[in-house]
N, CA, C and O atoms as a MOPAC input file, in Angstrom:
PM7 MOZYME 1SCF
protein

 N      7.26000 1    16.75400 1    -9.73000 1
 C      6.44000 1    15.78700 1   -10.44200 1
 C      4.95200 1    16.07000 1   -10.25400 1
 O      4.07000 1    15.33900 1   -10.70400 1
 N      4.71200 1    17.33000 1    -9.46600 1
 C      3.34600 1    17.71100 1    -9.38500 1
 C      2.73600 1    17.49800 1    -8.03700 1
 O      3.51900 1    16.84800 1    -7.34500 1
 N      1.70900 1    17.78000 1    -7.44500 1
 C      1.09600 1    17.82500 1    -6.11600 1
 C      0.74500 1    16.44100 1    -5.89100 1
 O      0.16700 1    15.66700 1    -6.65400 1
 N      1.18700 1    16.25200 1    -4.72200 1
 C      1.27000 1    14.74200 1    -3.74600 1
 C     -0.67300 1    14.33900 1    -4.14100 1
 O     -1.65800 1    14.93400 1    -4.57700 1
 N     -0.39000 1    13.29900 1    -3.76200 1
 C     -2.19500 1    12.82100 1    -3.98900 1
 C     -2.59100 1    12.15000 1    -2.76200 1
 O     -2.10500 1    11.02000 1    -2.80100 1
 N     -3.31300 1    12.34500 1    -1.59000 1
 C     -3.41600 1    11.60400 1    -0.77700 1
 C     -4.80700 1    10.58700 1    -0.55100 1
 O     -5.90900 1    10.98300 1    -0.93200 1
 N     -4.66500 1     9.49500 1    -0.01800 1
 C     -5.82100 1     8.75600 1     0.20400 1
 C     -5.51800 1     8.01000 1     2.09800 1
 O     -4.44500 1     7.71700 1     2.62600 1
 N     -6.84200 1     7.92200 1     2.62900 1
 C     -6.88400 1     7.40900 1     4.03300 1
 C     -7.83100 1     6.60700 1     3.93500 1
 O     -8.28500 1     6.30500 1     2.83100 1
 N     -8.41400 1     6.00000 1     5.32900 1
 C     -8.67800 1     4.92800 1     5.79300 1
 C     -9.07100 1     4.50000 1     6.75800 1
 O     -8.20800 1     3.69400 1     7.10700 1
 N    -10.23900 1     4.50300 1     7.82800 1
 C    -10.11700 1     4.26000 1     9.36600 1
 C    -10.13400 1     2.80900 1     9.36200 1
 O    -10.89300 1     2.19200 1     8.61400 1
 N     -9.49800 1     2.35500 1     9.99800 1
 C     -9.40000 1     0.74500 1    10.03800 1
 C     -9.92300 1     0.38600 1    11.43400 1
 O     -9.25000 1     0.68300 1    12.42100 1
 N    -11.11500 1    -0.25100 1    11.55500 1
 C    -11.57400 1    -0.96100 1    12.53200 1
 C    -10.76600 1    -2.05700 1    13.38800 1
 O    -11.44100 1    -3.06200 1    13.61500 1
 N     -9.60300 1    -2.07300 1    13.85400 1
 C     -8.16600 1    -2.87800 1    14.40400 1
 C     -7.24400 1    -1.90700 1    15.08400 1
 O     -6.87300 1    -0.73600 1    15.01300 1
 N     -7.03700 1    -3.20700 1    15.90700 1
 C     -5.81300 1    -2.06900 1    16.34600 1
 C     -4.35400 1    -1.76800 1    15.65300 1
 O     -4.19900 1    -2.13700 1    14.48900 1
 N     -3.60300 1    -1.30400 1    16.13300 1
 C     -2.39700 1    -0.99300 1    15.48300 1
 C     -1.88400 1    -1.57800 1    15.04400 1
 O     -1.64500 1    -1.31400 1    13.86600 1
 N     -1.17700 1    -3.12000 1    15.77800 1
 C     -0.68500 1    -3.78400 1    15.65300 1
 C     -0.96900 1    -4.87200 1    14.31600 1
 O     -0.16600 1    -5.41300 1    13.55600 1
 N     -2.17200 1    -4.92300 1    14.37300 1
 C     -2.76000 1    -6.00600 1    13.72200 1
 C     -2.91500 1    -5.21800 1    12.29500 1
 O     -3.04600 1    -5.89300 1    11.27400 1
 N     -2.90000 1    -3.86000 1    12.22800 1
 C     -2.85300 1    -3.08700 1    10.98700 1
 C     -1.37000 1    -3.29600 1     9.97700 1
 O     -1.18500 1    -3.62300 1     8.80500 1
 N     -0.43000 1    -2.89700 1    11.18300 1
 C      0.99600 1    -2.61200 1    10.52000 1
 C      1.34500 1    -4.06100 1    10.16800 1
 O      1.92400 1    -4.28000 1     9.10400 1
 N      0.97500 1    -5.22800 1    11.13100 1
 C      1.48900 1    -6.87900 1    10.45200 1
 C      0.57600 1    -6.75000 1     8.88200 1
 O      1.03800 1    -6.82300 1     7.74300 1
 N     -0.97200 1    -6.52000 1     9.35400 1
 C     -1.43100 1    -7.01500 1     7.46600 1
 C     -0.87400 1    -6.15900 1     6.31600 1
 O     -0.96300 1    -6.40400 1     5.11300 1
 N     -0.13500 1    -4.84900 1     7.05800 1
 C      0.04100 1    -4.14800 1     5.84600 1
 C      1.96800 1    -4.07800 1     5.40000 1
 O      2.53500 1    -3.42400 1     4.52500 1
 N      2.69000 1    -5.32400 1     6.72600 1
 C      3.51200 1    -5.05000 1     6.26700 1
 C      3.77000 1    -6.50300 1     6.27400 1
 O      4.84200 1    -6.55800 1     6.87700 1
 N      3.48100 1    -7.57300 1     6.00600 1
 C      3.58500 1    -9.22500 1     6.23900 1
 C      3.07800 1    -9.87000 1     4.75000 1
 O      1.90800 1   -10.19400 1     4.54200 1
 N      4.06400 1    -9.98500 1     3.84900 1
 C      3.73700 1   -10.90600 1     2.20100 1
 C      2.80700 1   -11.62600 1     2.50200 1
 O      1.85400 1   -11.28300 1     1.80200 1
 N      2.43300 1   -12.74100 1     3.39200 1
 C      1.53300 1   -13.44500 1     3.81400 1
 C      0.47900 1   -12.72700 1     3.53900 1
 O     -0.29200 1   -13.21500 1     2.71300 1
 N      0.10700 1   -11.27900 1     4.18100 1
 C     -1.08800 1   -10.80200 1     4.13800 1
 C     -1.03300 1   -10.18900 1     2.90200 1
 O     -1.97400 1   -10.53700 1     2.18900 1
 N     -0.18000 1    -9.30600 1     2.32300 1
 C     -0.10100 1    -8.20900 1     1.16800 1
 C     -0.87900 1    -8.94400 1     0.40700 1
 O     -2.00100 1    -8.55200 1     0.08300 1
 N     -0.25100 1   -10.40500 1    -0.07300 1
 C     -1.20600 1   -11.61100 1    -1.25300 1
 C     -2.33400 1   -11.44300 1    -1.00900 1
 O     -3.04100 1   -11.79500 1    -1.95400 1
 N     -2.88600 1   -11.05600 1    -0.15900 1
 C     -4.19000 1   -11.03700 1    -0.05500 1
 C     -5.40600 1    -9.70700 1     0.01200 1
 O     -6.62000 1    -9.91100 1     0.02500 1
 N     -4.74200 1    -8.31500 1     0.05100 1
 C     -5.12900 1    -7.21600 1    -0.14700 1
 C     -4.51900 1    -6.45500 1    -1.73600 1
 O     -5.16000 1    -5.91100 1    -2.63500 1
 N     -3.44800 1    -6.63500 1    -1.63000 1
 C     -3.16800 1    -5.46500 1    -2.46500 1
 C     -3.48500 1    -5.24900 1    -4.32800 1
 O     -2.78000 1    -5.07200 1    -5.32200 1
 N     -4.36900 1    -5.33200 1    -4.15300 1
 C     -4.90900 1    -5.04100 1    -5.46300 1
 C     -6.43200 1    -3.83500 1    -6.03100 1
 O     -7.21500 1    -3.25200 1    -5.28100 1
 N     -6.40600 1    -3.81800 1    -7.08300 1
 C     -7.72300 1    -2.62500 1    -6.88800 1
 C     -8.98300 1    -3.06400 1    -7.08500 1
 O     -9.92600 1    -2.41000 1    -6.63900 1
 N     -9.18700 1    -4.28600 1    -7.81000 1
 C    -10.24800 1    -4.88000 1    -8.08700 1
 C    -10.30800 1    -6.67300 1    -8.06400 1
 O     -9.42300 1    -7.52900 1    -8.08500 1
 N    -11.68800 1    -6.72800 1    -8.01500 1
 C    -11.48300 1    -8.33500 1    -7.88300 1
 C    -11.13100 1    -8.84700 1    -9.27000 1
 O    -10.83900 1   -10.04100 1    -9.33300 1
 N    -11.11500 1    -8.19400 1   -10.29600 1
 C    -10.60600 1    -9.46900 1   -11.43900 1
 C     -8.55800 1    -8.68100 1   -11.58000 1
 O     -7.71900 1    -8.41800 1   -12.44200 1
 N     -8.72000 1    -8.64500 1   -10.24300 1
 C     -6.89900 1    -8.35700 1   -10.54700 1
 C     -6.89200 1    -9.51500 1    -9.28300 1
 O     -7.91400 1   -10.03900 1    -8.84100 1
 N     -5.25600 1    -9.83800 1    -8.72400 1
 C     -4.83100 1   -10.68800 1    -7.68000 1
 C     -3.57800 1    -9.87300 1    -7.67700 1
 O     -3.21500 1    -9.06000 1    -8.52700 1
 N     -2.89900 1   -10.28300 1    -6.41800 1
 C     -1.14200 1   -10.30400 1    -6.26200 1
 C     -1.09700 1   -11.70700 1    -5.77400 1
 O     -1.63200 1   -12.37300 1    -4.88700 1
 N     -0.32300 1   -11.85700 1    -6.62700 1
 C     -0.00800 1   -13.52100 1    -6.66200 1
 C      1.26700 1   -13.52800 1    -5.89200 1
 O      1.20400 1   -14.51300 1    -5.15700 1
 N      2.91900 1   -12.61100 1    -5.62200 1
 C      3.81300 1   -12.85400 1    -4.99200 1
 C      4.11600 1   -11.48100 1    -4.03800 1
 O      3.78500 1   -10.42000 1    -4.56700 1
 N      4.54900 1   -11.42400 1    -3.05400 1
 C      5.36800 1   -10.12200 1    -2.38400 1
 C      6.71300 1   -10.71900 1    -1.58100 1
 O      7.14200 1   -11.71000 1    -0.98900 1
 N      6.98900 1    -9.61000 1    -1.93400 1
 C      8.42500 1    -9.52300 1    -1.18500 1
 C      8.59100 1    -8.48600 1    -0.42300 1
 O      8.13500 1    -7.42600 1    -0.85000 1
 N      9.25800 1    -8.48900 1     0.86000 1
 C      9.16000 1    -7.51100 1     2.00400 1
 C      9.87000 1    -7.43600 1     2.85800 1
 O      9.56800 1    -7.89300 1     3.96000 1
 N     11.44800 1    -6.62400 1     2.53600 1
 C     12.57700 1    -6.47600 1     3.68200 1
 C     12.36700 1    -5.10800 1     4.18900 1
 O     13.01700 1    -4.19600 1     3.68000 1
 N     11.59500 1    -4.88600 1     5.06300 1
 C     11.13400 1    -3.68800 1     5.75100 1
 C     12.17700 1    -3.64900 1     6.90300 1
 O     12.13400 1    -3.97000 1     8.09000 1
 N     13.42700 1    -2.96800 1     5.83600 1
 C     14.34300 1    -1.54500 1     6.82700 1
 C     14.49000 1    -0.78600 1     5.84000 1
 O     14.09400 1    -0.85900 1     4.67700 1
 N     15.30200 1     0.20500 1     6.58400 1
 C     16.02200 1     1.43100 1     5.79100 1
 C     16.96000 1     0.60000 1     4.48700 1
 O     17.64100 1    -0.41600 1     4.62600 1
 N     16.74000 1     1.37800 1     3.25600 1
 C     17.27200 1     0.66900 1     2.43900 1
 C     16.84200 1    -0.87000 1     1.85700 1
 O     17.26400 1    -1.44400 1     0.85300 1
 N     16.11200 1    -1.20300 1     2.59400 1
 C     15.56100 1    -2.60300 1     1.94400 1
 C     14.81500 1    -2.45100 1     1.00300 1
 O     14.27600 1    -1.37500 1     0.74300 1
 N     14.65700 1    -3.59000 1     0.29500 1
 C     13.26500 1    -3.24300 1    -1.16800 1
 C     12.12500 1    -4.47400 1    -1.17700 1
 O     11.98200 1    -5.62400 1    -0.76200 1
 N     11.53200 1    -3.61800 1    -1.80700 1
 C     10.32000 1    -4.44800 1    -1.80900 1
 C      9.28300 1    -5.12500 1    -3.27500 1
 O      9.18600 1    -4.62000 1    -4.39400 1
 N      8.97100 1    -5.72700 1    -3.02800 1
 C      8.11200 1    -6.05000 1    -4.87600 1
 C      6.84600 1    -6.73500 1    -4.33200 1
 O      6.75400 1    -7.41400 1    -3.31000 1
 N      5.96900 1    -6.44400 1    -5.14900 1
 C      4.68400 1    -7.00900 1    -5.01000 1
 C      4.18300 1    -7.14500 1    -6.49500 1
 O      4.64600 1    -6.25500 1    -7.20800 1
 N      3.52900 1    -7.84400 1    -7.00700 1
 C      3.17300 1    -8.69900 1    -8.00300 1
 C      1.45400 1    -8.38100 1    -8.19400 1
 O      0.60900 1    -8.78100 1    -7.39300 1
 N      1.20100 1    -7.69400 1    -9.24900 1
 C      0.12500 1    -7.59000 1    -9.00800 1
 C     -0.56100 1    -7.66300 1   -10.92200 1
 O     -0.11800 1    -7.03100 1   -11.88200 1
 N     -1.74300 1    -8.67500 1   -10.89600 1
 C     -1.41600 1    -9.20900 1   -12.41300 1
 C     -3.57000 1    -8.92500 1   -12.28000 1
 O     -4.32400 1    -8.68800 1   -11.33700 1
 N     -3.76100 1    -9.12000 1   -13.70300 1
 C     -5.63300 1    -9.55800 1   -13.67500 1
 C     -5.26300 1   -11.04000 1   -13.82200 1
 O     -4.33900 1   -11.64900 1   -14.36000 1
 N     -6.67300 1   -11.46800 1   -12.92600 1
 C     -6.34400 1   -13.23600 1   -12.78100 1
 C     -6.81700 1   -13.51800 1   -14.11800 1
 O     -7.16200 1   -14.69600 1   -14.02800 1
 N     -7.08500 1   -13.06600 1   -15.54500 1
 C     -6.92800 1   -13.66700 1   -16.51800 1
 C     -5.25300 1   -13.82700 1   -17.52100 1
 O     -4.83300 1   -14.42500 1   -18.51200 1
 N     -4.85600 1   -13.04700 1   -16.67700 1
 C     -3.34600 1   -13.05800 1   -17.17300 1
 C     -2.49900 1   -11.84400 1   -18.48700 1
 O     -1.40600 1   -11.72000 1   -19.04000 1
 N     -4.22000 1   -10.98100 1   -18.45700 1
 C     -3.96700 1   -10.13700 1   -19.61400 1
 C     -2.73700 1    -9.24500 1   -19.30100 1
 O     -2.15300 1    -8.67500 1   -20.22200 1
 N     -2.40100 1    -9.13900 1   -18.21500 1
 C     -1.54900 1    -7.80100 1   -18.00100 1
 C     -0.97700 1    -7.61000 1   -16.61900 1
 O     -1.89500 1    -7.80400 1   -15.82300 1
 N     -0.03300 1    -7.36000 1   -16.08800 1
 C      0.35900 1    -7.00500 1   -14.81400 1
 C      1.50600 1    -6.32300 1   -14.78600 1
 O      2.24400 1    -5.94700 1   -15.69700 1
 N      1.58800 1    -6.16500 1   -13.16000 1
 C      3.17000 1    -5.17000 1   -13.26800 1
 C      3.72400 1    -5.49400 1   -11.67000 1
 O      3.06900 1    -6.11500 1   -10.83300 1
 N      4.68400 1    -5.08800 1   -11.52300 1
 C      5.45800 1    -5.20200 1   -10.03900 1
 C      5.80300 1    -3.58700 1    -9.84100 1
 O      6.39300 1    -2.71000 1   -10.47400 1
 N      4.97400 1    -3.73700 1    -8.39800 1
 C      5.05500 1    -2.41800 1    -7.89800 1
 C      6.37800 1    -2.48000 1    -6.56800 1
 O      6.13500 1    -3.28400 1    -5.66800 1
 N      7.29500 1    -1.92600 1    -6.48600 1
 C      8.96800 1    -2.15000 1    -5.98000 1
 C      9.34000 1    -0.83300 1    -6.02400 1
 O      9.18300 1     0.15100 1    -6.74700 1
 N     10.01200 1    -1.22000 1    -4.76900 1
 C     10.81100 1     0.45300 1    -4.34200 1
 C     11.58800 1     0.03900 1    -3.39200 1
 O     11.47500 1    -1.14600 1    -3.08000 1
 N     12.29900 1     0.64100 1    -2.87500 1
 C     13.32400 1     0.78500 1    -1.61800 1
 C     12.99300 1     1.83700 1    -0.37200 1
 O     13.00400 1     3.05300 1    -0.56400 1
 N     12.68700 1     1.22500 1     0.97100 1
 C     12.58900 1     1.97100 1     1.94000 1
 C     13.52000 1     2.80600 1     2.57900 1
 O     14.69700 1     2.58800 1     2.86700 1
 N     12.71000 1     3.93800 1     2.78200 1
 C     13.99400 1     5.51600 1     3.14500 1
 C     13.94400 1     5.60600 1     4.72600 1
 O     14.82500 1     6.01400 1     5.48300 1
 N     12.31300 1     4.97500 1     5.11600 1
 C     12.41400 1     5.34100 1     6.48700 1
 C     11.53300 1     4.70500 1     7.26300 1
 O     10.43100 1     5.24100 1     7.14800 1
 N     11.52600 1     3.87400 1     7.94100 1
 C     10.60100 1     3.30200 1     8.90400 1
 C     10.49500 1     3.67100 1    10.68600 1
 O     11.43700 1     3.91600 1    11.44000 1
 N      9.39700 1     3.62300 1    10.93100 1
 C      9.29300 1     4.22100 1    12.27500 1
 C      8.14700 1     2.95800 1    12.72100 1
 O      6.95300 1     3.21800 1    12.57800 1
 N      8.54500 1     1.63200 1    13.24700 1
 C      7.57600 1     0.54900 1    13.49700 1
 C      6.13800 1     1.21900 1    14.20800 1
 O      5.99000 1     1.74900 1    15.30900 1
 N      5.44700 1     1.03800 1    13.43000 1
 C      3.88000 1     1.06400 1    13.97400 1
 C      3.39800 1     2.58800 1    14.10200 1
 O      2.66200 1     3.08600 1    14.95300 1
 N      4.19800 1     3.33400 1    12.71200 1
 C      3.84600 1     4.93800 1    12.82800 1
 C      4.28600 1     5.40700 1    11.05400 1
 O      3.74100 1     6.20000 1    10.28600 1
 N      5.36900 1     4.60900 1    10.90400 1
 C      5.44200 1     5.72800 1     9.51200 1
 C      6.29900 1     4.58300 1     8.80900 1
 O      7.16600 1     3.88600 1     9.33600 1
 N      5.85300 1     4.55700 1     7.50900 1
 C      6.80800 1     3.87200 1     6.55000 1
 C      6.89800 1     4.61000 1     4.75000 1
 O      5.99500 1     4.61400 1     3.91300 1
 N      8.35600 1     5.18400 1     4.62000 1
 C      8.48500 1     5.72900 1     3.60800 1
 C      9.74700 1     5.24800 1     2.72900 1
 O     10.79900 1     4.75700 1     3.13800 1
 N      9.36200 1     5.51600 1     1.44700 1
 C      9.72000 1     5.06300 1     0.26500 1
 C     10.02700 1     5.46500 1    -0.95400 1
 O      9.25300 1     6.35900 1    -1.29900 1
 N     11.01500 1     5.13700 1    -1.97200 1
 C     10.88700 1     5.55800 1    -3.54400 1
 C     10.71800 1     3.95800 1    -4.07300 1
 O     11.07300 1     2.82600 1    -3.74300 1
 N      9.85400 1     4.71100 1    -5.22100 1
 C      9.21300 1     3.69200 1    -5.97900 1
 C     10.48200 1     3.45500 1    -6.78800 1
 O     11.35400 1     4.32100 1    -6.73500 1
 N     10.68200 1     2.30500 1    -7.57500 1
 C     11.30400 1     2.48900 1    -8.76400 1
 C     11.93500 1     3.39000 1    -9.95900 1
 O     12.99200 1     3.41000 1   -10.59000 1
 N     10.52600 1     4.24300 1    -9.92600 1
 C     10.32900 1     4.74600 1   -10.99100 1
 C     10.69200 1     6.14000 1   -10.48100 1
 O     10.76700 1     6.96200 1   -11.39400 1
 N     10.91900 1     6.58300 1    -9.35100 1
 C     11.54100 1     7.73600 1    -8.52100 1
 C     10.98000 1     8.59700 1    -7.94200 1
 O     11.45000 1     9.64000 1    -7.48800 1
 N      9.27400 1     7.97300 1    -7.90700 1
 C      8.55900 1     8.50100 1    -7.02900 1
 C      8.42600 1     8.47600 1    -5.65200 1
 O      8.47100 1     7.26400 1    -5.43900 1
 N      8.24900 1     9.19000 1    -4.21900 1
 C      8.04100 1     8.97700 1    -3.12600 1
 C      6.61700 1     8.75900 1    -2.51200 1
 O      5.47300 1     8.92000 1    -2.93700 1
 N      6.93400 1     8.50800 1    -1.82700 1
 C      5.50300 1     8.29500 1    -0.65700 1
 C      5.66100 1     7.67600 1     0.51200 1
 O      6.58300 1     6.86500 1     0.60300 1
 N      4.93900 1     7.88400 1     1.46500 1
 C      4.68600 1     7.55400 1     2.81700 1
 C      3.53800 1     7.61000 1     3.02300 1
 O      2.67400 1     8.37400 1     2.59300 1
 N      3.47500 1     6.04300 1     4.30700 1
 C      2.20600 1     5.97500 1     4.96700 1
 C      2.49000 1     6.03800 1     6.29800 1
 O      3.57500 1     5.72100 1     6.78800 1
 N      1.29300 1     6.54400 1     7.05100 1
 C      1.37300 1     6.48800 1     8.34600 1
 C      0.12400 1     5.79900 1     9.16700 1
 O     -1.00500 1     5.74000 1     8.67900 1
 N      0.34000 1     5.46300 1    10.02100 1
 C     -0.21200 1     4.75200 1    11.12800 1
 C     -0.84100 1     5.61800 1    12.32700 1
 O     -0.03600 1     6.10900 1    13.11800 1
 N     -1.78500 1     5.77500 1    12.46600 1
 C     -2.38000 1     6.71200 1    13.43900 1
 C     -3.67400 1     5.66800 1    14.63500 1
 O     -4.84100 1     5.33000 1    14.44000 1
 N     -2.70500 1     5.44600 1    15.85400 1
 C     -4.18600 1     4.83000 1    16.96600 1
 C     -5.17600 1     5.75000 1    17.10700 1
 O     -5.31500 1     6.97200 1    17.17600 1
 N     -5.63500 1     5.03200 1    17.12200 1
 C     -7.34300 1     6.09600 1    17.21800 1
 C     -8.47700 1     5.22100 1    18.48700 1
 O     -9.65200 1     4.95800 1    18.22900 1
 N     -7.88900 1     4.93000 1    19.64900 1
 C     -8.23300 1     3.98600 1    20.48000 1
 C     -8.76100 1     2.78100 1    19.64500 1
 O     -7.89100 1     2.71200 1    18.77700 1
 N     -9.56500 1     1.89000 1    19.40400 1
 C     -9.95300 1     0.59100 1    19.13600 1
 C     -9.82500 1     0.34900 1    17.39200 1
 O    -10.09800 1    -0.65700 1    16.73500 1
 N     -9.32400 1     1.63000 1    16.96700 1
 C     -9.00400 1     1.59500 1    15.42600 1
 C     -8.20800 1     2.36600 1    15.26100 1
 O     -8.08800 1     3.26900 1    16.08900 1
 N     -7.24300 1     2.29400 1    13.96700 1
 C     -6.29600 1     2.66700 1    13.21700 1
 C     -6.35500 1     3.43400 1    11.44900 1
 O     -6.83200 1     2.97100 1    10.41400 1
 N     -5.81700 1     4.43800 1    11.65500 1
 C     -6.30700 1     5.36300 1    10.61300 1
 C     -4.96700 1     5.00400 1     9.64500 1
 O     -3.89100 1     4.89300 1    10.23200 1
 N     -4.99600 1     4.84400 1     8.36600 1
 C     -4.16900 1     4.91500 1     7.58400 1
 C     -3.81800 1     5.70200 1     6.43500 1
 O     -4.35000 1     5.50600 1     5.34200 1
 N     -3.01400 1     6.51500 1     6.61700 1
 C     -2.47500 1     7.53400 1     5.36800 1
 C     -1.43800 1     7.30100 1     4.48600 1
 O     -0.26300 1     7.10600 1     4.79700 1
 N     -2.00200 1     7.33400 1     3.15900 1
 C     -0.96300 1     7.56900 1     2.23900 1
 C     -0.56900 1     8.50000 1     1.07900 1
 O     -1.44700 1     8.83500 1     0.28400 1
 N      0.85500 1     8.99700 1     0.90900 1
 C      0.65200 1    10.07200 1     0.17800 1
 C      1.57600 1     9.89000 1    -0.64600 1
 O      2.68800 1     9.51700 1    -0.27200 1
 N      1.30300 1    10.10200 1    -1.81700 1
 C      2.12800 1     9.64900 1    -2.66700 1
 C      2.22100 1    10.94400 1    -3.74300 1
 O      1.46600 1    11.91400 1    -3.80800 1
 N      3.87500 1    10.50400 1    -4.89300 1
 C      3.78800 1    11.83700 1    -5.88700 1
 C      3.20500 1    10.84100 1    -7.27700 1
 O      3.67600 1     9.72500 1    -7.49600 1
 N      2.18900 1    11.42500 1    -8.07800 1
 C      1.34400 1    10.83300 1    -9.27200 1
 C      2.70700 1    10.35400 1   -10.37400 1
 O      3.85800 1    10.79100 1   -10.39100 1
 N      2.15300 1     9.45300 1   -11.11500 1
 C      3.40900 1     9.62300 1   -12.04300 1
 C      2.45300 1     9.81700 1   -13.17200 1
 O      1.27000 1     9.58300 1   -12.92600 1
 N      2.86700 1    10.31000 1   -14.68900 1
 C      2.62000 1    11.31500 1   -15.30200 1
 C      1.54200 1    10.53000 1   -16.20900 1
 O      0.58300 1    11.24400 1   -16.50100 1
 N      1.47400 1     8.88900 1   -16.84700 1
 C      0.76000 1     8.94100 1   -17.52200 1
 C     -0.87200 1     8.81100 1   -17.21500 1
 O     -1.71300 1     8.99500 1   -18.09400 1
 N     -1.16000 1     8.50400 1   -15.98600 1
 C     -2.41100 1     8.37800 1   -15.73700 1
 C     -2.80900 1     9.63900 1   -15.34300 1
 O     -1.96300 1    10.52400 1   -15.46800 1
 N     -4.22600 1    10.03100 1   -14.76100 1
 C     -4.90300 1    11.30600 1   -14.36500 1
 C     -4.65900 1    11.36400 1   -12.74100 1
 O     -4.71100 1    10.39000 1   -11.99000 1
 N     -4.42700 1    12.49900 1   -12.42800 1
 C     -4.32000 1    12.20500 1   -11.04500 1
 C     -5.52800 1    11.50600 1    -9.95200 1
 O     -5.38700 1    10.72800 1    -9.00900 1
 N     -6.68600 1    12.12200 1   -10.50800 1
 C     -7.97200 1    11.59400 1    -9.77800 1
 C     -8.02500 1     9.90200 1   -10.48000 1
 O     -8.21100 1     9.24900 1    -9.45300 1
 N     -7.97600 1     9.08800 1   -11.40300 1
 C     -7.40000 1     7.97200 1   -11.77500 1
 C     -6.86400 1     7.32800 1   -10.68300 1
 O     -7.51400 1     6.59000 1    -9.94100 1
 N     -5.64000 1     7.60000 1   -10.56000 1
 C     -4.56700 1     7.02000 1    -9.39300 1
 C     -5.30200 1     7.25700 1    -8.43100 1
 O     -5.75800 1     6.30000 1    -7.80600 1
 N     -5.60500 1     8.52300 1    -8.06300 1
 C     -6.33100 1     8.56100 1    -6.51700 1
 C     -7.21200 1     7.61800 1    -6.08600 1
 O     -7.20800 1     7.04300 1    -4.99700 1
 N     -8.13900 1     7.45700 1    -7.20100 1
 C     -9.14400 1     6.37600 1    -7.08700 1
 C     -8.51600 1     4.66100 1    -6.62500 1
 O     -8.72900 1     3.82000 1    -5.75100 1
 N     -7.68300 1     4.83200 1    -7.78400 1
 C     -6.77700 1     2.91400 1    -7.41600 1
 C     -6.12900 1     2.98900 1    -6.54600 1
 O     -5.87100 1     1.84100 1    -6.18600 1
 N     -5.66700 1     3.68800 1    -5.93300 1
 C     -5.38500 1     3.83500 1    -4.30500 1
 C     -5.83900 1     3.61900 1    -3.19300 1
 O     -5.41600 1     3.06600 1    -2.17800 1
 N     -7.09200 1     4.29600 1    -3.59400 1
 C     -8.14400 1     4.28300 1    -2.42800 1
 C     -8.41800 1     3.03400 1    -2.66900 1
 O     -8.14000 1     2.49000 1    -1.60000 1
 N     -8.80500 1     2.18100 1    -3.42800 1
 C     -9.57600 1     1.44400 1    -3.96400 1
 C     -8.69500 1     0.04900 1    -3.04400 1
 O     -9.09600 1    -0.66700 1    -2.12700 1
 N     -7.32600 1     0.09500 1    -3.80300 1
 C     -6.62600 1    -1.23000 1    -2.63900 1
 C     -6.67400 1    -0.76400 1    -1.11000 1
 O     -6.80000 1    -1.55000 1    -0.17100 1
 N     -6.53500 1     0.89700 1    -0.96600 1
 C     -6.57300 1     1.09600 1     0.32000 1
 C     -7.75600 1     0.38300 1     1.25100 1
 O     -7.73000 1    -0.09600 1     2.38500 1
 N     -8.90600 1     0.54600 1     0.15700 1
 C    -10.69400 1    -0.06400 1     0.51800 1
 C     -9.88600 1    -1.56700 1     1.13300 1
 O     -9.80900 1    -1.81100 1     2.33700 1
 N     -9.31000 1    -2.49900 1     0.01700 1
 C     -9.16700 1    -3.83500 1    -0.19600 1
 C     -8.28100 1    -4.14600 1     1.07100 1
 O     -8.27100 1    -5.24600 1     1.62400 1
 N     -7.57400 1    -3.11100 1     1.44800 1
 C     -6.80300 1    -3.64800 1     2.93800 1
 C     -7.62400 1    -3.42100 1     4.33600 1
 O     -7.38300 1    -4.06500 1     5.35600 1
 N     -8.47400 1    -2.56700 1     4.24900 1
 C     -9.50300 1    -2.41700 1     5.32100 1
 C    -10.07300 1    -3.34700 1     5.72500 1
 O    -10.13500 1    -3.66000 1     6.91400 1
 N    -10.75000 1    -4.13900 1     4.49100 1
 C    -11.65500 1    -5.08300 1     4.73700 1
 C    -10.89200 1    -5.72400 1     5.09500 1
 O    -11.05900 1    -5.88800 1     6.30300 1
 N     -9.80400 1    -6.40700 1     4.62400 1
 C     -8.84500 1    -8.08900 1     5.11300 1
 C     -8.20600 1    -7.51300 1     6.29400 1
 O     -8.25900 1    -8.24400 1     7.28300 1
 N     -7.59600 1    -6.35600 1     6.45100 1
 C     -7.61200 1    -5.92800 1     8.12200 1
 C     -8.51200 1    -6.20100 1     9.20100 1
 O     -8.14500 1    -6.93500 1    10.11900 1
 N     -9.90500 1    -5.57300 1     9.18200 1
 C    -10.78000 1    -6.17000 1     9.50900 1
 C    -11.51600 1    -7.30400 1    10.00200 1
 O    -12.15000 1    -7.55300 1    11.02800 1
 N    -11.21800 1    -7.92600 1     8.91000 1
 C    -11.39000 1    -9.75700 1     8.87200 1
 C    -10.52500 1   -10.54100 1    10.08200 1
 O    -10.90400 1   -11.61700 1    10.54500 1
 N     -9.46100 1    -9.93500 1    10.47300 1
 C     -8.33600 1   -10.27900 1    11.13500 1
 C     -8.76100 1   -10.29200 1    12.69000 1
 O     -7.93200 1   -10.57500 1    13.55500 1

């Protein structure tokens, strides 16, 4: 499907407090999106092997949204969490201590109709949006 696209992250937090905001619906509602006139209004989050997941992610005028959902292939608590999307793409993120902060990687395979630097960007971009509410924490 073409060369993986990766985006990272140093997160000012520690580990712990990284992997709850990035793996807790409570928090997801509140990061995962790329811009402020978007929201995720619902998530869902059975983080094991084989569990699935959905997150809800709409513009708060209501023009348009989509649910981003996949099923987890592999979790390693507080180091690695990997996945296929729906749509039969993979990716994994990982968790890296970095003494008083936490580095976050994700790598994902593009899917075909957008540009790859496109996606890279809206990646980074919620990746930005979880830093900060990590942070905040």
């Amino acid at each position: 499907m073409g060369k993986e696209i990766t985006v990272s992250s140093e997160i000012k937090s520690n580990l712990q407090t990284v992997w709850n905001a990035w793996t807790s619906p409570a928090h997801i509602v509140r990061w995962n999106f790329a811009a402020d006139s978007w929201h995720a209004p619902a998530a869902e989050n059975d983080l094991c092997v084989g569990g699935k997941f959905s997150y809800r992610m709409e513009a708060k005028d209501g023009s348009m949204g989509f649910d981003f959902s996949g099923v987890y292939s592999e979790i390693i608590e507080n180091e690695l969490i990997a996945y296929t999307m729906d749509d039969g793409r993979k990716a994994r993120v990982t968790f890296e201590a970095l003494g008083e902060s936490t580095v976050v990687t994700e790598v994902f395979e593009p899917e075909t109709m957008n540009a790859p630097e496109l996606q890279q960007t809206g990646w980074q971009m919620i990746l930005d949006n979880f830093k900060r509410h990590a942070e905040s924490l």
